[in-house]
TIKEDREN-246598 format. One record per residue (C-alpha): residue in three letters; residue number from 1; x, y, z. Coordinates in nm, 4 decimals. Last residue first. Example, Ala and Ser with C-alpha at 12.3 -4.5 7.8 and 13.67 -1.06 7.14 Angstrom:
BEGIN
+------+-----+----------+----------+----------+
: rest :  nr :        X :        Y :        Z :
+------+-----+----------+----------+----------+
:  SER :   2 :   1.3670 :  -0.1060 :   0.7140 :
:  ALA :   1 :   1.2300 :  -0.4500 :   0.7800 :
+------+-----+----------+----------+----------+
***
This chain:
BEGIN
+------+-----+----------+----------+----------+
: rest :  nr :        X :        Y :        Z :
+------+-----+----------+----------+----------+
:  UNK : 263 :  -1.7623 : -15.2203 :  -2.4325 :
:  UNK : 262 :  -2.1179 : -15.0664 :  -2.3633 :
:  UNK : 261 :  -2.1561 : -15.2126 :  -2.0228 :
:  UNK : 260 :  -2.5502 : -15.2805 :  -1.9327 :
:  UNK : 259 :  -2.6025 : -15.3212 :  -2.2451 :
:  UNK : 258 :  -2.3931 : -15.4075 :  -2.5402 :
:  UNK : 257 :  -2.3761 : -15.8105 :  -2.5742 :
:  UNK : 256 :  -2.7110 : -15.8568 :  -2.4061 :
:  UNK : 255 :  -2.8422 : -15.8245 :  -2.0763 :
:  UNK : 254 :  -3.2367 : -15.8314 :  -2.0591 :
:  UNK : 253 :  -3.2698 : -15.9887 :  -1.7446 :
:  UNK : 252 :  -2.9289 : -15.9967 :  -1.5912 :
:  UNK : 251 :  -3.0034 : -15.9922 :  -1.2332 :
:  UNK : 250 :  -3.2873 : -16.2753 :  -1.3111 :
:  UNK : 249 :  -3.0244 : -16.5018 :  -1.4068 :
:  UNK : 248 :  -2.8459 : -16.5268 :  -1.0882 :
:  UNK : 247 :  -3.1573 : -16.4941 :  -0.8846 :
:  UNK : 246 :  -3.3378 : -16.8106 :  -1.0211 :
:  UNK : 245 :  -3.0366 : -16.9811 :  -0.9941 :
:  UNK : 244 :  -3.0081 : -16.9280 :  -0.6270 :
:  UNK : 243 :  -3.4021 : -16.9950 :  -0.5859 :
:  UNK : 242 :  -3.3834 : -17.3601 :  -0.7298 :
:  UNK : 241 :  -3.2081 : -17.5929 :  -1.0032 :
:  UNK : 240 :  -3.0536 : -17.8520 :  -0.8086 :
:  UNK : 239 :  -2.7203 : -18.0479 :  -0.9004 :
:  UNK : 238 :  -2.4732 : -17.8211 :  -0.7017 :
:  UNK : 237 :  -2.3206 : -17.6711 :  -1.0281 :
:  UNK : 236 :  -2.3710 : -17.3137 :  -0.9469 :
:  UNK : 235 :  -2.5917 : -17.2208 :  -1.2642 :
:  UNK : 234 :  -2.7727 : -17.5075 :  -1.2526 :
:  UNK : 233 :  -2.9861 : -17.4154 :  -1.5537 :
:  UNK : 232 :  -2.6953 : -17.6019 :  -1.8531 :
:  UNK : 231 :  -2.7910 : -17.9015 :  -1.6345 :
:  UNK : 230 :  -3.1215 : -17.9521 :  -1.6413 :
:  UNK : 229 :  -3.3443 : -18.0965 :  -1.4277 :
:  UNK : 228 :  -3.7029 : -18.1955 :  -1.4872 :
:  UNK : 227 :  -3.9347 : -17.9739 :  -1.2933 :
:  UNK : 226 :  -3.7858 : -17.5932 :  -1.2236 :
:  UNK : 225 :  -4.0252 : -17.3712 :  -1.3753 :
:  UNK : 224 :  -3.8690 : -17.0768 :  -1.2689 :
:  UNK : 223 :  -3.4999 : -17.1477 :  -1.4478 :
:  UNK : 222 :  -3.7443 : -17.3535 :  -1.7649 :
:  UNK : 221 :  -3.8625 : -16.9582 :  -1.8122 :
:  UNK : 220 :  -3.5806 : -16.7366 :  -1.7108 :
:  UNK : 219 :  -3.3936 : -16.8318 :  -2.0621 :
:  UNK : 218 :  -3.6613 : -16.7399 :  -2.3506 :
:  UNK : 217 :  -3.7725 : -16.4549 :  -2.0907 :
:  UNK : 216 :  -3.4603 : -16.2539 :  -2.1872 :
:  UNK : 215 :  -3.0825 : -16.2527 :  -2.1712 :
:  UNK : 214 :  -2.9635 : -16.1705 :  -2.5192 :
:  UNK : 213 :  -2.6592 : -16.2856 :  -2.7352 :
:  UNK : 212 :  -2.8358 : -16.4513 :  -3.0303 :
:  UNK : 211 :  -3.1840 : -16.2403 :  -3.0495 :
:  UNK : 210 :  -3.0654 : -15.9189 :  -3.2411 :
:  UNK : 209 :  -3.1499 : -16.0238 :  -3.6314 :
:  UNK : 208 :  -3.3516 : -16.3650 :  -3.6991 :
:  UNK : 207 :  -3.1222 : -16.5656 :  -3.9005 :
:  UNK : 206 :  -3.1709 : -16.8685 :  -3.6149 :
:  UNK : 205 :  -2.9721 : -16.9430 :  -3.3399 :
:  UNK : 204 :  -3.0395 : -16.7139 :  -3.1116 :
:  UNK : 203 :  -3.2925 : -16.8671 :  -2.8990 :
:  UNK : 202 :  -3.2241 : -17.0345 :  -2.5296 :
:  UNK : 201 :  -2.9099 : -17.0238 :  -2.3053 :
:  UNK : 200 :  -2.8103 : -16.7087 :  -2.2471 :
:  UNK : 199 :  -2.7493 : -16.7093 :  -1.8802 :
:  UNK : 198 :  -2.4224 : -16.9409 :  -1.9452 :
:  UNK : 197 :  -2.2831 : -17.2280 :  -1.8451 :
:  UNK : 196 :  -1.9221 : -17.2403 :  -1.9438 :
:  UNK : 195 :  -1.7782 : -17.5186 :  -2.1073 :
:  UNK : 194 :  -1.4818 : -17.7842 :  -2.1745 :
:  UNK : 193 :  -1.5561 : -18.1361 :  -2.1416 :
:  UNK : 192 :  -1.4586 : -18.3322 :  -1.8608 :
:  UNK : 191 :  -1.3991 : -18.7467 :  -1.7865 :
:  UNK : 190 :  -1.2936 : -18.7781 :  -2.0923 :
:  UNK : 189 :  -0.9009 : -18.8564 :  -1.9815 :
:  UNK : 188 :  -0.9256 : -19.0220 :  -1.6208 :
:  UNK : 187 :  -0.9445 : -18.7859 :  -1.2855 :
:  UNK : 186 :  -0.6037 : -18.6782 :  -1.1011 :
:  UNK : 185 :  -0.5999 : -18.3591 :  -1.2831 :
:  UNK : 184 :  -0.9645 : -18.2521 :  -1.2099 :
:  UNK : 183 :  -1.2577 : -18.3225 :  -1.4358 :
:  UNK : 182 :  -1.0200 : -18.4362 :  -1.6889 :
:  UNK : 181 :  -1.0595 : -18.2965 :  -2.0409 :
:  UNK : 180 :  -0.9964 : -18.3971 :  -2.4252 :
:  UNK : 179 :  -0.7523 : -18.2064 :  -2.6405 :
:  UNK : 178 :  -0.8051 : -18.1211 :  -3.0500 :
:  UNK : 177 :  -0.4254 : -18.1226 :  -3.2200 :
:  UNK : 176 :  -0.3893 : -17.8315 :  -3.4583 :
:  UNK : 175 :  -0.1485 : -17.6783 :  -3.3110 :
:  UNK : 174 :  -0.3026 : -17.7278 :  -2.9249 :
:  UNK : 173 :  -0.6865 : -17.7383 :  -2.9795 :
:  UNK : 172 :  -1.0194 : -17.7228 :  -2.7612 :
:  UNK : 171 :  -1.3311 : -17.7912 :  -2.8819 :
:  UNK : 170 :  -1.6298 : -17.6718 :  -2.7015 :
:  UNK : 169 :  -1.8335 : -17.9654 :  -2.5504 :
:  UNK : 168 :  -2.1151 : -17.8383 :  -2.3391 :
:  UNK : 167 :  -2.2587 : -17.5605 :  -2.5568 :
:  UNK : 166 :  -2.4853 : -17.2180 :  -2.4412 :
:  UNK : 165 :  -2.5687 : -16.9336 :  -2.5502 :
:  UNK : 164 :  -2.4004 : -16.5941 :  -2.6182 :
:  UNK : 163 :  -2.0684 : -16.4531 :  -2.6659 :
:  UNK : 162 :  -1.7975 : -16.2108 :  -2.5161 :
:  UNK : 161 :  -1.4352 : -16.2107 :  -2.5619 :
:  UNK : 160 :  -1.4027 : -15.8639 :  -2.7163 :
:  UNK : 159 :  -1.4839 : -15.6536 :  -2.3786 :
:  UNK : 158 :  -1.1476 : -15.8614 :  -2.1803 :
:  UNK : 157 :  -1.2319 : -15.8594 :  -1.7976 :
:  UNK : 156 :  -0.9329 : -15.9661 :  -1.6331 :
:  UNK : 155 :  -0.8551 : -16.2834 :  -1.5233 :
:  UNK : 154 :  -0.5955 : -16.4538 :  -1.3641 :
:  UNK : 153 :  -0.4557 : -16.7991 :  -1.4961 :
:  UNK : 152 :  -0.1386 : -16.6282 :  -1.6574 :
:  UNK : 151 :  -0.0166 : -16.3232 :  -1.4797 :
:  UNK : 150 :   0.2112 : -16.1502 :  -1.7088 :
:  UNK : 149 :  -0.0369 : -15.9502 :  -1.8765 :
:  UNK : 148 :  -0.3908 : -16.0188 :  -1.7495 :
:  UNK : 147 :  -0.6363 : -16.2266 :  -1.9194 :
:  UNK : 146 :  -0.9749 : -16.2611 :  -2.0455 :
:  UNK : 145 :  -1.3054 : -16.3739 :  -1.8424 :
:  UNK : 144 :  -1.2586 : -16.6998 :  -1.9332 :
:  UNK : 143 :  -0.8742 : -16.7424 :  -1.8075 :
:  UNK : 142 :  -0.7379 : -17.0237 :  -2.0934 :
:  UNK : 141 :  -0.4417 : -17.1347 :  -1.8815 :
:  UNK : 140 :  -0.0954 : -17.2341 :  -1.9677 :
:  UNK : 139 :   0.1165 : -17.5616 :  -1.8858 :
:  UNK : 138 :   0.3989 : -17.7349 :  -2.0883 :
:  UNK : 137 :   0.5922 : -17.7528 :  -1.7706 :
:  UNK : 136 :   0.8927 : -17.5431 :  -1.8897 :
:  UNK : 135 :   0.5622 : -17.2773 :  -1.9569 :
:  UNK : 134 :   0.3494 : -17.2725 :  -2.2511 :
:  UNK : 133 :   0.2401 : -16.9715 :  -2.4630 :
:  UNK : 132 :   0.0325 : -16.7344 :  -2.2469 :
:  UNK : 131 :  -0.3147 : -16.6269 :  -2.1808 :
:  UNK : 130 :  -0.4347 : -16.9146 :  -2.4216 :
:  UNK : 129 :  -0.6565 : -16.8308 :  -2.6893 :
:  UNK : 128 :  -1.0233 : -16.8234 :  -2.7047 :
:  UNK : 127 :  -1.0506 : -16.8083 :  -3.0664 :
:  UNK : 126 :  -1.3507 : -16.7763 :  -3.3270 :
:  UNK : 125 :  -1.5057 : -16.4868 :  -3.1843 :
:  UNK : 124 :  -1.6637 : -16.1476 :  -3.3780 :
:  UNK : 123 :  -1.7465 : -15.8742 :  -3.1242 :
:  UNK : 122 :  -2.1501 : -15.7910 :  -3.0545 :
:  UNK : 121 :  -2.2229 : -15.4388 :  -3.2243 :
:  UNK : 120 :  -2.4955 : -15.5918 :  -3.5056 :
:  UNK : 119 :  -2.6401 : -15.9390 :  -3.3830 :
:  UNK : 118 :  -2.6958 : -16.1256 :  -3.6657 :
:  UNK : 117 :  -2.3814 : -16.0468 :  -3.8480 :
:  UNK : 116 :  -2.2105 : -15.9400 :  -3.5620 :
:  UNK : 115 :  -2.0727 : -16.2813 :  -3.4349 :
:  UNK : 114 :  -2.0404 : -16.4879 :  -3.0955 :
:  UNK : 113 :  -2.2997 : -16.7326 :  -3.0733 :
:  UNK : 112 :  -2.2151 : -17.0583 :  -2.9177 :
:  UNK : 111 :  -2.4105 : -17.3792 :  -3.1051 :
:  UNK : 110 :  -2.1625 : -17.4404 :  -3.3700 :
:  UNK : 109 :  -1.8337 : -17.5617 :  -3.1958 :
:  UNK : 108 :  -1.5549 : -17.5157 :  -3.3979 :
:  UNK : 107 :  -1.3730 : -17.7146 :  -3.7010 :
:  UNK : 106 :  -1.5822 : -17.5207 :  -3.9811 :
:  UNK : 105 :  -1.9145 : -17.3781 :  -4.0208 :
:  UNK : 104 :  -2.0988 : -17.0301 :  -4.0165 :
:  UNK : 103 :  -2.4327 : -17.0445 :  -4.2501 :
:  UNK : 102 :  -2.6621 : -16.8908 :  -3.9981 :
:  UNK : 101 :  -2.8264 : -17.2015 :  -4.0046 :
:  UNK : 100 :  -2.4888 : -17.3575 :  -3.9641 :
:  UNK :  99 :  -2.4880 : -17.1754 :  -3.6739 :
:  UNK :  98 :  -2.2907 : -16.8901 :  -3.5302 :
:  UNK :  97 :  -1.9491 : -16.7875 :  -3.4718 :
:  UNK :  96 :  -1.7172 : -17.1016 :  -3.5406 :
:  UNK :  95 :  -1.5800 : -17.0853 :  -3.2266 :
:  UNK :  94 :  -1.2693 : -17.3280 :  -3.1476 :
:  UNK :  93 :  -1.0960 : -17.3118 :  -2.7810 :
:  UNK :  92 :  -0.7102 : -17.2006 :  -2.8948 :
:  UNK :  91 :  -0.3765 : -17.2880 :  -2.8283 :
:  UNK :  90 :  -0.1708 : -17.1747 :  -3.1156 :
:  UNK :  89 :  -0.2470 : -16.7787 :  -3.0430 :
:  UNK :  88 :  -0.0554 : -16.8601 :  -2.7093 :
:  UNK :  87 :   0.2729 : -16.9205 :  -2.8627 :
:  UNK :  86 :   0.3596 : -17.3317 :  -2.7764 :
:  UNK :  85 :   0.6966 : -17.2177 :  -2.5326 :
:  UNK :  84 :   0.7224 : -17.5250 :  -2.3419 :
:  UNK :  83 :   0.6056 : -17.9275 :  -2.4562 :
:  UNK :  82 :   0.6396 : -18.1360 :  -2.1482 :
:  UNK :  81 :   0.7491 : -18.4836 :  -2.1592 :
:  UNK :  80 :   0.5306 : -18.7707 :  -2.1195 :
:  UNK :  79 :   0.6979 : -18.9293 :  -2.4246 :
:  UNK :  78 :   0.4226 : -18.9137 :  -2.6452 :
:  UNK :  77 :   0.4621 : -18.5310 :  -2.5982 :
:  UNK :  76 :   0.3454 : -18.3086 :  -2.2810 :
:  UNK :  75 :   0.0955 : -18.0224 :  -2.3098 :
:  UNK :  74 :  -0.0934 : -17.9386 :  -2.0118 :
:  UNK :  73 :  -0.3879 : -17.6941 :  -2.0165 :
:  UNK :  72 :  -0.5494 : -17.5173 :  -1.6849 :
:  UNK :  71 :  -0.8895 : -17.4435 :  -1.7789 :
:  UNK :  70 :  -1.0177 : -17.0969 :  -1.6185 :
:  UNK :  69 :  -1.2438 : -16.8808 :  -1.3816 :
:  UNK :  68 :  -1.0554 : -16.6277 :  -1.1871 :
:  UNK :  67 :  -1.2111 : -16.6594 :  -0.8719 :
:  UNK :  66 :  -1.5386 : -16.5668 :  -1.0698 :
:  UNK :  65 :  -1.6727 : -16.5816 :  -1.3772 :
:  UNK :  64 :  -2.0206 : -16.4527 :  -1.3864 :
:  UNK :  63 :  -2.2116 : -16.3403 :  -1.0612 :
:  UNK :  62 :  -1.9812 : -16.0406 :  -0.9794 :
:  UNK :  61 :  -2.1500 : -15.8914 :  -1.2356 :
:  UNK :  60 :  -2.1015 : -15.7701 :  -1.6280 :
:  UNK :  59 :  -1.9706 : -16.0309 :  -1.8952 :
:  UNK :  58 :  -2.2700 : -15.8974 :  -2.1238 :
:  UNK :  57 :  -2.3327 : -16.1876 :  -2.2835 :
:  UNK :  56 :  -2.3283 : -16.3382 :  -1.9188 :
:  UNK :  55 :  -2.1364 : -16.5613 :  -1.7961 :
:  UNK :  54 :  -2.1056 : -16.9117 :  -1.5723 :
:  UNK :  53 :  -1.7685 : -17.1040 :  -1.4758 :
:  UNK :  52 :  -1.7854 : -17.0089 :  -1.1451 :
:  UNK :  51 :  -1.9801 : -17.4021 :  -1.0426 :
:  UNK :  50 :  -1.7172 : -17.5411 :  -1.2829 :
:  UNK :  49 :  -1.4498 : -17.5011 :  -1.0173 :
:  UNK :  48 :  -1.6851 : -17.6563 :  -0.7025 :
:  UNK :  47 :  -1.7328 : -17.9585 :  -0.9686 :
:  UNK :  46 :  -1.3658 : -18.0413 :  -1.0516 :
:  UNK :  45 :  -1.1158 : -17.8195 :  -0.9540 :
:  UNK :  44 :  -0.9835 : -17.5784 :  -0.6528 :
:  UNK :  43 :  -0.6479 : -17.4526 :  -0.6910 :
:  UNK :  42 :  -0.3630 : -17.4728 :  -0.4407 :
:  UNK :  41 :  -0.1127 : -17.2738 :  -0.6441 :
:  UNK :  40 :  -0.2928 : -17.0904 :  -0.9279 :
:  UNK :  39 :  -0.5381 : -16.9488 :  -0.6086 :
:  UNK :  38 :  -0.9248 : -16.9370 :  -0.7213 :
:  UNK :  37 :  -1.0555 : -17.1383 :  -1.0530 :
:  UNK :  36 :  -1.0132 : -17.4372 :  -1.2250 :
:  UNK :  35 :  -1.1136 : -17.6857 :  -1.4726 :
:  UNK :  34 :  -0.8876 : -17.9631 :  -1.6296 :
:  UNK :  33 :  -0.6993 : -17.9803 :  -1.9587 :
:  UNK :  32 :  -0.5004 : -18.2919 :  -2.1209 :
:  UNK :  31 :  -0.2167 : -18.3524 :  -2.2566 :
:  UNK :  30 :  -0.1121 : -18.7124 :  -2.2597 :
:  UNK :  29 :  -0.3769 : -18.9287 :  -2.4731 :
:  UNK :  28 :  -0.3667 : -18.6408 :  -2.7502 :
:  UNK :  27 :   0.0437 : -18.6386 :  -2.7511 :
:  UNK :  26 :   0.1689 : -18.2855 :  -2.8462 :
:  UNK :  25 :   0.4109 : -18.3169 :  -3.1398 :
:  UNK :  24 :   0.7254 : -18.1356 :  -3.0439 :
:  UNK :  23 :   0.9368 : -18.3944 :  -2.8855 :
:  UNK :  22 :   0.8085 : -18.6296 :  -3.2200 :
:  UNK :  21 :   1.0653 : -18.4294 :  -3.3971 :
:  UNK :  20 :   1.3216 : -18.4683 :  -3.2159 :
:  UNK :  19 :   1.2540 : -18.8110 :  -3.1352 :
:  UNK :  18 :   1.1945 : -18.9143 :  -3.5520 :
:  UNK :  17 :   1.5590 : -18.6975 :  -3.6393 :
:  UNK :  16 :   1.7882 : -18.9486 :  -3.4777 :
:  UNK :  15 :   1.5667 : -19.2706 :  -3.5563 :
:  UNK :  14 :   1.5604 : -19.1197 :  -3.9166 :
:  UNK :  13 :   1.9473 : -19.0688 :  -3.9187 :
:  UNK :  12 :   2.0371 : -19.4252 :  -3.7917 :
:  UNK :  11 :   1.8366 : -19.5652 :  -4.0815 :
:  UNK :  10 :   1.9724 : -19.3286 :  -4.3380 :
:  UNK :   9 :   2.3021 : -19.4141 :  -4.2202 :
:  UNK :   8 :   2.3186 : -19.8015 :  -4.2251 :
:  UNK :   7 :   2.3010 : -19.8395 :  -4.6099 :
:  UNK :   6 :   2.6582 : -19.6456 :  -4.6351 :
:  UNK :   5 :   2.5387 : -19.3555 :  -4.8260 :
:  UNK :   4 :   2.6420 : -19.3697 :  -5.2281 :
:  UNK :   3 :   3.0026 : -19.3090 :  -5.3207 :
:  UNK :   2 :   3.0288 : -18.9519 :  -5.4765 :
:  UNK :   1 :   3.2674 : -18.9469 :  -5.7834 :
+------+-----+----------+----------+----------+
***
């Protein structure tokens, strides 16, 4: 006949079992991601980095994404320790594809446009995933432009991560877990949300066909009418909306998901 458990073990086998457990949970007020771009080892962040992060729908120019363009992600638990080897398809900024106009919903944002329902030929995207699952140091990198094998925070140009307008708080989660930002690592928690400014920033997000991933005259007009600022038209973050921007966008006039490249 069994004897029932000494009434000190289960106690002393949950606060055994609770840390190892809790060593994989990813702490929300810990992790954190931060914007980047240029060298992986002395990186530039903050404002200069989000001054590359801008696109086309088209991903075509040296304009759009440059020096490598990317969030660096950390991942520690509650314990400030790092969390390595998260697979990279678990660490994901959230599309949901369209609008709820359009009728797309769920846990993404739902003001980027990234589907082929109303815009026939245009790739369908719901995850920006990580380039890489998570190092000793909990870190990876979501590259924008796409990334490189074996070379995690540089980019290379990726023809299926491609999407139009324009959202300033794109949802970024770690199994499950949504992240907040830091403008650069030393900066307080919320002080960053993730985005990328981009070119296509007006129209598209109603059920009329072909006008969601499109550079047109929608987006150069408030760009040459300057007056009031605005933010998603500084295209190289320097708080001014002037000639600079005016060029960017006008050299990709009438880009859209398939033109100029066709992939």
């Amino acid at each position: 006949m069994k004897r029932p458990p000494t009434p000190w073990i289960i106690p002393l086998l949950v606060t055994l079992i609770a840390p190892a457990a809790q060593a994989n949970v990813p702490s929300t007020t810990l992790s954190y991601f931060v914007p980047q771009s240029g060298s992986l080892t002395t990186p530039t962040e903050g404002a200069a980095a989000i001054a590359n992060a801008r696109t086309c729908p088209n991903k075509d120019g040296t304009q759009v994404l440059r020096l490598n363009s990317r969030l660096k992600v950390v991942v520690l638990n509650a314990g400030g320790f790092p969390i390595a080897g998260i697979p990279a398809q678990d660490i994901c900024i959230l599309f949901n594809g369209g609008t709820p106009e359009q009728g797309f919903t769920g846990a993404g944002d739902d003001s980027i446009i990234a589907n082929s329902q109303f815009n026939p030929g245009c790739p369908d995207v719901r995850c920006i995933q990580a380039d890489a699952p998570t190092d000793a140091n909990g870190v990876t990198y979501i590259t924008w432009m796409g990334s490189t094998p074996g070379q995690p925070g540089v980019g290379t140009r990726d023809p299926f991560r491609k999407w139009g307008a324009w959202a300033g708080d794109l949802p970024l989660y770690v199994v499950g877990f949504q992240l907040h930002g830091k403008l650069t690592s030393s900066s307080p928690l919320g002080s960053y949300t993730a985005h990328v400014k981009n070119f296509d920033h007006e129209g598209g997000r109603t059920t009329a066909p072909n006008q969601g991933e499109l550079v047109n005259s929608l987006d150069v007009a408030p760009v040459q009418a300057g007056g009031t600022y605005k933010y998603k038209c500084d295209f190289d973050n320097n708080g001014i909306i002037n000639s600079i921007d005016l060029s960017f966008i006008k050299a990709h006039i009438n880009h859209n998901c398939n033109f100029p490249a066709v992939n």
